[in-house]
N, CA, C and O atoms as CSV, one atom per row, in Angstrom:
chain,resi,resn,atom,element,x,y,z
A,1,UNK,N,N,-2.513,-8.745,4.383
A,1,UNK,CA,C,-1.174,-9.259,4.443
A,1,UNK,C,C,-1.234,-10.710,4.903
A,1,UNK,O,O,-1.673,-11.185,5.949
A,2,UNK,N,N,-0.467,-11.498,3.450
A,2,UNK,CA,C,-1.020,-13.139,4.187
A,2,UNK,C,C,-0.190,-13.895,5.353
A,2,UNK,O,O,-0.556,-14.823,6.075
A,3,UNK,N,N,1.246,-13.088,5.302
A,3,UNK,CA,C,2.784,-13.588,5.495
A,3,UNK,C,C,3.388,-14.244,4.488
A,3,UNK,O,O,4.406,-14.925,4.614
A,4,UNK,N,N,2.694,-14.030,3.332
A,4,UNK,CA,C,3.828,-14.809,2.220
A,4,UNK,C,C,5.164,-14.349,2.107
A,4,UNK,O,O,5.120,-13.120,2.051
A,5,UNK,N,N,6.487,-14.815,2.039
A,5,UNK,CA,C,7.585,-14.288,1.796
A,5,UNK,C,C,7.754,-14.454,0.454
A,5,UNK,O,O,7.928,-15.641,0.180
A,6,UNK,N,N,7.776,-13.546,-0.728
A,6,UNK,CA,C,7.517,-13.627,-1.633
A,6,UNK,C,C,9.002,-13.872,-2.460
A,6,UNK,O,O,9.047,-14.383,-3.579
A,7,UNK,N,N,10.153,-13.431,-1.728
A,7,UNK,CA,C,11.491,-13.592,-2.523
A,7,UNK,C,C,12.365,-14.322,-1.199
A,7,UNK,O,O,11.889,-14.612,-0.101
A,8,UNK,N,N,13.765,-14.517,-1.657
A,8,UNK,CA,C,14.698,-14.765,-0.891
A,8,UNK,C,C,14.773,-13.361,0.123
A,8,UNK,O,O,14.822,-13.427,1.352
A,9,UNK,N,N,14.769,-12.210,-0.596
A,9,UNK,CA,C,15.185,-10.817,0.586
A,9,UNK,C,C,13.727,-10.336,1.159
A,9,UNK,O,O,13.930,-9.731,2.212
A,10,UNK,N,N,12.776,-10.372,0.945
A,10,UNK,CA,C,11.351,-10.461,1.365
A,10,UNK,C,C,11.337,-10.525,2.655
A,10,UNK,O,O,11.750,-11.556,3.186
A,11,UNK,N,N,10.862,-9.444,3.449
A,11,UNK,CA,C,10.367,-9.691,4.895
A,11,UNK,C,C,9.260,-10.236,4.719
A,11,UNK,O,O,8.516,-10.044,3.758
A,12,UNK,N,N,9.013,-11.196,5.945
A,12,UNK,CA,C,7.556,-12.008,6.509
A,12,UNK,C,C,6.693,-11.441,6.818
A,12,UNK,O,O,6.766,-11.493,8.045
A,13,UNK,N,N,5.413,-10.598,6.447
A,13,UNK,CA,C,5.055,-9.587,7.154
A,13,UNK,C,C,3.775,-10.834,8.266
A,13,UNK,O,O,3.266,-11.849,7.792
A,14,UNK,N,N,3.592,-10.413,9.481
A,14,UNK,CA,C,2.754,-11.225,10.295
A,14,UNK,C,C,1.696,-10.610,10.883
A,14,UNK,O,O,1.765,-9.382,10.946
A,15,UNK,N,N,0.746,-11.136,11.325
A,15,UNK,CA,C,-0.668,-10.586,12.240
A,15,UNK,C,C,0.054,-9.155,13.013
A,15,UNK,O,O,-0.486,-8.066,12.820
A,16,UNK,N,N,0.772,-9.212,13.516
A,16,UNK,CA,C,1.324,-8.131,14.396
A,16,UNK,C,C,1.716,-6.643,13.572
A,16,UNK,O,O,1.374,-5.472,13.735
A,17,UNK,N,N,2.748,-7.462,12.468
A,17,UNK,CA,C,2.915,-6.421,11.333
A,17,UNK,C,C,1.732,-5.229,10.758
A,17,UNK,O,O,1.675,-4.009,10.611
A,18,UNK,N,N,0.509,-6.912,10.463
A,18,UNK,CA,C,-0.372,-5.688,10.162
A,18,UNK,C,C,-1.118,-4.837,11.133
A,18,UNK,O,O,-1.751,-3.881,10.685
A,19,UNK,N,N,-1.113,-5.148,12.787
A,19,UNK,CA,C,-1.706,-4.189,13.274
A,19,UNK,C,C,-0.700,-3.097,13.836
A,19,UNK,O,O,-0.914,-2.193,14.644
A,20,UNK,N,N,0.541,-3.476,13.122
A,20,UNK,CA,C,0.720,-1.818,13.627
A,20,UNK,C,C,0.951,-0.973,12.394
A,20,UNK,O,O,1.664,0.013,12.581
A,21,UNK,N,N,0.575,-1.127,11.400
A,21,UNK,CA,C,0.707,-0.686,9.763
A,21,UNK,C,C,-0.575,0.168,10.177
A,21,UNK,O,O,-0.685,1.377,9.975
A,22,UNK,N,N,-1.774,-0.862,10.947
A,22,UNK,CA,C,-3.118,-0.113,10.840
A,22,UNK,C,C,-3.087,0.486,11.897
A,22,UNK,O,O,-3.278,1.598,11.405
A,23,UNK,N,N,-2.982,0.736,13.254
A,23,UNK,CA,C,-2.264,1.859,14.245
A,23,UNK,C,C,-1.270,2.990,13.603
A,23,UNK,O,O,-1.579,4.137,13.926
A,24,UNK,N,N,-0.801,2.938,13.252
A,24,UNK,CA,C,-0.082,3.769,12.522
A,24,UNK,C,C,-0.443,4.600,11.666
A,24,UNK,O,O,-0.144,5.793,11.620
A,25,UNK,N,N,-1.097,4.002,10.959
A,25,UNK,CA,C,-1.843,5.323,9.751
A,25,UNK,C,C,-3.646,5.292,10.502
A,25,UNK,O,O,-4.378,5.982,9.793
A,26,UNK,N,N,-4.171,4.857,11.334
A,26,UNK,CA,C,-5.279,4.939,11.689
A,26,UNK,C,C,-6.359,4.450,10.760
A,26,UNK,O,O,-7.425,4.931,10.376
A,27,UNK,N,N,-5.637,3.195,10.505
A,27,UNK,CA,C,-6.840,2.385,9.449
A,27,UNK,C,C,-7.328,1.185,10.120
A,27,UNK,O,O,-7.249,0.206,9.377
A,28,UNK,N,N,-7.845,0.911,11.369
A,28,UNK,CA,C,-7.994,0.011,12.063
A,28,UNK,C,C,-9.244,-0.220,11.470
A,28,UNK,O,O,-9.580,0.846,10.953
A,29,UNK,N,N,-10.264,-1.238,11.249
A,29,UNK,CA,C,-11.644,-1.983,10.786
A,29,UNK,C,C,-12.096,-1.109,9.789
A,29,UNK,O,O,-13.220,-1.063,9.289
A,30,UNK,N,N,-10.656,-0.103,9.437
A,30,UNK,CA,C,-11.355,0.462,7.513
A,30,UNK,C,C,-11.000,-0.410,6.360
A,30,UNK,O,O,-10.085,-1.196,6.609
A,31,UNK,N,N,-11.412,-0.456,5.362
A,31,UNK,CA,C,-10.463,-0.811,4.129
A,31,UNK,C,C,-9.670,0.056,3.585
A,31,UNK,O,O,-9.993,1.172,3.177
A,32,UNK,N,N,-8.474,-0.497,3.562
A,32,UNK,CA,C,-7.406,0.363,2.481
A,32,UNK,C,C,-6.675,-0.864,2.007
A,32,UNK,O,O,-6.642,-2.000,2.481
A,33,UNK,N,N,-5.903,-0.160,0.589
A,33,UNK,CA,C,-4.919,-0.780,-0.235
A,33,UNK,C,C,-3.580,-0.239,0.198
A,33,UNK,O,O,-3.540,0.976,0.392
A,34,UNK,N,N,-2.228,-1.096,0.424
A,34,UNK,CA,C,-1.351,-0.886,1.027
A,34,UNK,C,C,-0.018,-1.320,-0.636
A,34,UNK,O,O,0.119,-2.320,-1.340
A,35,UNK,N,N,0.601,-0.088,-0.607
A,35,UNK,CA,C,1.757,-0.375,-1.987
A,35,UNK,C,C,2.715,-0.203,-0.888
A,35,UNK,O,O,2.805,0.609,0.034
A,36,UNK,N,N,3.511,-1.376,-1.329
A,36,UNK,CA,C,4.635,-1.185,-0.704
A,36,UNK,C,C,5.837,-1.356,-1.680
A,36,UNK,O,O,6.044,-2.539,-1.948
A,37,UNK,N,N,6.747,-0.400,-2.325
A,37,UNK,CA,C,7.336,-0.950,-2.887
A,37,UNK,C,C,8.282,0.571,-3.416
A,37,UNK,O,O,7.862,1.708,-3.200
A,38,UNK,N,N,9.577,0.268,-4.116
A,38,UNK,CA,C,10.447,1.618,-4.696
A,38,UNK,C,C,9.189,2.767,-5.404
A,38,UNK,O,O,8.222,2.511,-6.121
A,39,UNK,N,N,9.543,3.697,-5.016
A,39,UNK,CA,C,8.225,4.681,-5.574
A,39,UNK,C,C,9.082,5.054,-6.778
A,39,UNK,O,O,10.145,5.587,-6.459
A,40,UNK,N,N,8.810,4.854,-8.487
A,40,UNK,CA,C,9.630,5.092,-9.303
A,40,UNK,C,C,8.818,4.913,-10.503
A,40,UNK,O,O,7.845,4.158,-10.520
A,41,UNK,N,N,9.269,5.709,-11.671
A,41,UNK,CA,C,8.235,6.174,-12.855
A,41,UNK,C,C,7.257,4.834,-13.080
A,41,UNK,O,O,6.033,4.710,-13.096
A,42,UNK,N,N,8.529,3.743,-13.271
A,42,UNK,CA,C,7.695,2.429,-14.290
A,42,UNK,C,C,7.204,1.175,-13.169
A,42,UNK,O,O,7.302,-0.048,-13.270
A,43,UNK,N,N,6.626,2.060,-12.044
A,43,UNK,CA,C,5.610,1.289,-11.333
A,43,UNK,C,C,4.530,2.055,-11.583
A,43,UNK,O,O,3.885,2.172,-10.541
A,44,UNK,N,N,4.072,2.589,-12.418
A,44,UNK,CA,C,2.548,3.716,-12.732
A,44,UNK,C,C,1.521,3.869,-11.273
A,44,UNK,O,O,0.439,3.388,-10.936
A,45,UNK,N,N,2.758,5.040,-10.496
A,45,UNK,CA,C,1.545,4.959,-9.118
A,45,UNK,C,C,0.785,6.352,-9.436
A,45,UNK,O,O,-0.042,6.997,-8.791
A,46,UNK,N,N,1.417,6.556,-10.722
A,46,UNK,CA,C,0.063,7.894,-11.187
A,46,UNK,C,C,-1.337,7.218,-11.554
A,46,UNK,O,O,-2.466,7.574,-11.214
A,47,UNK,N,N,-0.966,6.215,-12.291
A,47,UNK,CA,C,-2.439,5.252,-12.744
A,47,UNK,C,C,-3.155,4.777,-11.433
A,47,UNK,O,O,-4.355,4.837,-11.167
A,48,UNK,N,N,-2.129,4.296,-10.686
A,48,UNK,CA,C,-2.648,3.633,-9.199
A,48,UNK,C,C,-3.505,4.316,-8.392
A,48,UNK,O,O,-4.421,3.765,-7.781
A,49,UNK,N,N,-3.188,5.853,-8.338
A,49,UNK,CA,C,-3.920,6.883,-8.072
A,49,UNK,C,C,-5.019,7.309,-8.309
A,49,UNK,O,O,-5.991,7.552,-7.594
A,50,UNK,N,N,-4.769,7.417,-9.661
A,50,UNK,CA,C,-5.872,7.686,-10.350
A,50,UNK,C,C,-7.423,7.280,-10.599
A,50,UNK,O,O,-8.480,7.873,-10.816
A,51,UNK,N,N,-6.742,5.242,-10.368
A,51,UNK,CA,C,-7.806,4.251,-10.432
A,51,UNK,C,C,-8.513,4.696,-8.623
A,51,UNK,O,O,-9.649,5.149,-8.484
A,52,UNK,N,N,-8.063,4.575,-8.065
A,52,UNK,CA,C,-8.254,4.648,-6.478
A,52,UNK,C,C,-9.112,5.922,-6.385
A,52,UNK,O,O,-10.111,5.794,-5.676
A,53,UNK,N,N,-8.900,7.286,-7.033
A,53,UNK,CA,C,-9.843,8.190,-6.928
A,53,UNK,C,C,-10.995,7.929,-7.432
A,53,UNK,O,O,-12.071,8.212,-6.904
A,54,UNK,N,N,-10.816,7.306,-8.612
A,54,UNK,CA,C,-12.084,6.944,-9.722
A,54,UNK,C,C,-13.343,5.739,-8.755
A,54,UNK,O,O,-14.567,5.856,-8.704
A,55,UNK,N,N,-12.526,4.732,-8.149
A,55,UNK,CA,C,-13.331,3.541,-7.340
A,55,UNK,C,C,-13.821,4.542,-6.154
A,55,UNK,O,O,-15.048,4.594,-6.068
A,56,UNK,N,N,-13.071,5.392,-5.172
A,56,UNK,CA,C,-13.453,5.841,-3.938
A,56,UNK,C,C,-14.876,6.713,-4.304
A,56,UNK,O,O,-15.871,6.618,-3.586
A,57,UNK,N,N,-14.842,7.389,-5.261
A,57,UNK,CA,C,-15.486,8.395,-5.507
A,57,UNK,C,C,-17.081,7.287,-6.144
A,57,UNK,O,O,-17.936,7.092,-5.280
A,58,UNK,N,N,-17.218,6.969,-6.875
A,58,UNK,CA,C,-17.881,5.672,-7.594
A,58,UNK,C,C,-18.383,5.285,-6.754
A,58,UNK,O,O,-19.572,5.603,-6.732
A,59,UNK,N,N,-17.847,4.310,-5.438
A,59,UNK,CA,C,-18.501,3.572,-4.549
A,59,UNK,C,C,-19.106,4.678,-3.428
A,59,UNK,O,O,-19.838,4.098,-2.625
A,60,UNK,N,N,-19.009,5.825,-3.223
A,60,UNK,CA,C,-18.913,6.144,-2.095
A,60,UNK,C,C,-17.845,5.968,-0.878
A,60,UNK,O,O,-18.358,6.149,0.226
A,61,UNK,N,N,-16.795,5.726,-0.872
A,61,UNK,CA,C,-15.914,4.538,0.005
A,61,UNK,C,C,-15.000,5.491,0.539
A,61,UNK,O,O,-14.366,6.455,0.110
A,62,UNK,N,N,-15.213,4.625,2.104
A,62,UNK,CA,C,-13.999,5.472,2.833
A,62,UNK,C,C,-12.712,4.760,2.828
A,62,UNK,O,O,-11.876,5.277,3.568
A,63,UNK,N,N,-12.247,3.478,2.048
A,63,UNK,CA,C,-11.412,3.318,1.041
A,63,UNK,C,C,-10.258,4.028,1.287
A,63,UNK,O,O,-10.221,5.162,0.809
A,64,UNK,N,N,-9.376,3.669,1.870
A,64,UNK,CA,C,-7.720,4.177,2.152
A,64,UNK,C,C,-6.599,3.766,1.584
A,64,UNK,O,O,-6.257,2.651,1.975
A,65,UNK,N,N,-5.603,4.468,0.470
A,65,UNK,CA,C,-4.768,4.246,0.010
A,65,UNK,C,C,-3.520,5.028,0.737
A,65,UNK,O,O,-3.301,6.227,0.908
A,66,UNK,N,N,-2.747,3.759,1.118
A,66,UNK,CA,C,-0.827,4.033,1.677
A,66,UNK,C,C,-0.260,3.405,0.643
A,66,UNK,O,O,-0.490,2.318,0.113
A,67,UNK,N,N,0.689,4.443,0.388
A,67,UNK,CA,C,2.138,4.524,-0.605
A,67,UNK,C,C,2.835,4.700,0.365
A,67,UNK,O,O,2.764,5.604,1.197
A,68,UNK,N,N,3.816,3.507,0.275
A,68,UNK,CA,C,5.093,3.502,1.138
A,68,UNK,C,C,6.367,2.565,0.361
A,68,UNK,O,O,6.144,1.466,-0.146
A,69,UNK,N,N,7.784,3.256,0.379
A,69,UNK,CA,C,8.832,2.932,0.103
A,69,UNK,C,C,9.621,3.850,0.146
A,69,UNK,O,O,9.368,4.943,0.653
A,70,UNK,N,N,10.998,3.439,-0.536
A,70,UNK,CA,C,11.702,4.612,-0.960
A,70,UNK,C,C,11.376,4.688,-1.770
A,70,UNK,O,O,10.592,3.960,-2.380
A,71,UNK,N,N,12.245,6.293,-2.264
A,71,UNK,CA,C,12.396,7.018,-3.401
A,71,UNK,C,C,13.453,7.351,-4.334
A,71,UNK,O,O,14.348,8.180,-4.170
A,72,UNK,N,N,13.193,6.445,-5.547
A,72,UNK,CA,C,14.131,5.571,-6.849
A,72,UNK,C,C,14.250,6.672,-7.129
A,72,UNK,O,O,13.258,7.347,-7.403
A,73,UNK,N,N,15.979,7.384,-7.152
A,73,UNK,CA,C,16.538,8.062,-7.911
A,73,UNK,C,C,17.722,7.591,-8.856
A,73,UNK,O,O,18.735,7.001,-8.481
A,74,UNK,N,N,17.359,8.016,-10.335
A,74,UNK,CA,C,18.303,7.686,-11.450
A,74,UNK,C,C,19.466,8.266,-11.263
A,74,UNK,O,O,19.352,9.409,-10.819
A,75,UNK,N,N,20.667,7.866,-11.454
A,75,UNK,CA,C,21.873,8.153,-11.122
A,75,UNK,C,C,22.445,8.474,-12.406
A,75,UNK,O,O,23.626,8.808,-12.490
């Protein structure tokens, strides 16, 4: 997490942000990939998944994937 604010509504995320993202899920000096974003069909977090099993498994890697947002329901 660099702190880029990437839009006008974009939170800042900062040094602090990320250590409690990694306290929190207990990813302190591991690697993981962090999605943050509406969990919804036409972001392909089935592919996202999928790729992430395929690399963890491949490398050997203790490699941590968090999915976090809400959940996009069609109205």
């Amino acid at each position: 997490m660099s702190g880029t604010n990437f839009s006008n509504n974009a939170t800042t995320y900062t040094k602090e942000h990320e250590q409690e993202i990694q306290e929190k899920f207990k990813i302190k000096n591991e690697p993981y990939i962090f999605f943050l974003s509406t969990i919804e069909p036409r972001k392909n977090i089935e592919t996202l998944i999928k790729a992430f099993d395929y690399i963890k498994e491949k490398e050997k890697s203790n490699l941590k994937l968090i999915l976090a947002g809400r959940i996009w329901m069609e109205i």
